[in-house]
Structure formats: structure tokens, C-alpha cells
C-alpha positions as CSV (number, residue, x, y, z in Angstrom):
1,X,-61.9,-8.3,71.5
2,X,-59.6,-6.4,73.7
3,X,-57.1,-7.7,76.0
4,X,-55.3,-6.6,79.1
5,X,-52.0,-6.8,80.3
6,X,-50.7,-8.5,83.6
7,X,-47.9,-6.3,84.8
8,X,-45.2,-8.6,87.2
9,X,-44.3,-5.1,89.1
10,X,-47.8,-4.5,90.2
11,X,-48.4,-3.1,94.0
12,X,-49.7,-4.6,96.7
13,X,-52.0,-2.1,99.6
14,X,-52.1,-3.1,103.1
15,X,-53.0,-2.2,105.8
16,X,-51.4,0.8,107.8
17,X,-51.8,1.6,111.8
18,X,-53.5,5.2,111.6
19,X,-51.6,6.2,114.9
20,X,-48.4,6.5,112.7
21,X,-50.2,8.8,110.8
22,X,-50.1,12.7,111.4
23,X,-53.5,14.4,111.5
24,X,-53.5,16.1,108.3
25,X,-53.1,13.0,106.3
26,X,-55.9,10.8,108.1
27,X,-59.6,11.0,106.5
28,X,-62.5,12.1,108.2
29,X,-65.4,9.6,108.2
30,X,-67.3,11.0,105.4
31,X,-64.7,11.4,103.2
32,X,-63.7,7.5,104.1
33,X,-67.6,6.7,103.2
34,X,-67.6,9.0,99.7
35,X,-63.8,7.2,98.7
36,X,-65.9,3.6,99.5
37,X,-68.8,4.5,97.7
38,X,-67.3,5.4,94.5
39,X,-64.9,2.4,94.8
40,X,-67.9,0.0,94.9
41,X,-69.5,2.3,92.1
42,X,-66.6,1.1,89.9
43,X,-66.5,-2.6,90.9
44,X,-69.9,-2.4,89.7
45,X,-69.3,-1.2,86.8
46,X,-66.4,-3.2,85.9
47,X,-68.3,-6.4,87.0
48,X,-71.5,-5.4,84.7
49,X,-68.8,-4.8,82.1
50,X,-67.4,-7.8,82.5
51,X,-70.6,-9.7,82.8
52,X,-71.9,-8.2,79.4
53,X,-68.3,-9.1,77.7
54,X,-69.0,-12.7,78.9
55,X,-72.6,-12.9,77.3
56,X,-71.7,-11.4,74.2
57,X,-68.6,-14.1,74.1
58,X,-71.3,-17.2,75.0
59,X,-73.5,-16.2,72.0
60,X,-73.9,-18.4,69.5
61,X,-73.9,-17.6,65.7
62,X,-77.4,-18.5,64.0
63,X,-77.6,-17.9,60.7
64,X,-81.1,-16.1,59.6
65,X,-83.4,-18.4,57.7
66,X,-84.7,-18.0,53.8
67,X,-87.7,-16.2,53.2
């Protein structure tokens, strides 16, 4: 089974006002909508991962009968 690591030094996002953005930095709208799409792309992903690793962990051993 593989494990993961917690990392104490991990980073926190939150939430920046735009207006103290310049122009060339800020996304356009479809951009925003692509980056959001392939973000819930890999939650979904990750959670059918995660979902399979949990099934395969609840599984119980039955030995195959004689014949």
C-alpha cells in the first residue's frame, strides 16, 4: 500500500483583491473557466482513486472452495 507524507511547511491560498493586480497578470474568463475545469477533473480523479483504494482495502479474503 502506499503512503503519503504530511509536510508541516505546507501553504496555505487565499484570497487576493484583483484591483492590486496589474493587467497582465489577471486571467481572462475563459482561461479562469479552463484552470477550474481541469482542477475539478483532478478532484475527480483523485476521489475515484481514492474511492477504488478504499474498496479494494474493505475486501475480504475468501479462500476458493475444493473441487
Amino acid at each position: 500500500m502506499a503512503t503519503t507524507t504530511r509536510r508541516n511547511n505546507q501553504e496555505q491560498l487565499f484570497h487576493i483583491d484583483a484591483r492590486r493586480f496589474p493587467n497582465r497578470v489577471k486571467l481572462d474568463d475563459r482561461t479562469r473557466r479552463i484552470g477550474l475545469a481541469g482542477v475539478a477533473a483532478a478532484r475527480a480523479k483523485l476521489a475515484a482513486q481514492a474511492a477504488r483504494r478504499a474498496e479494494a482495502e474493505t475486501e475480504t479474503y475468501r479462500p476458493r472452495r475444493a473441487a
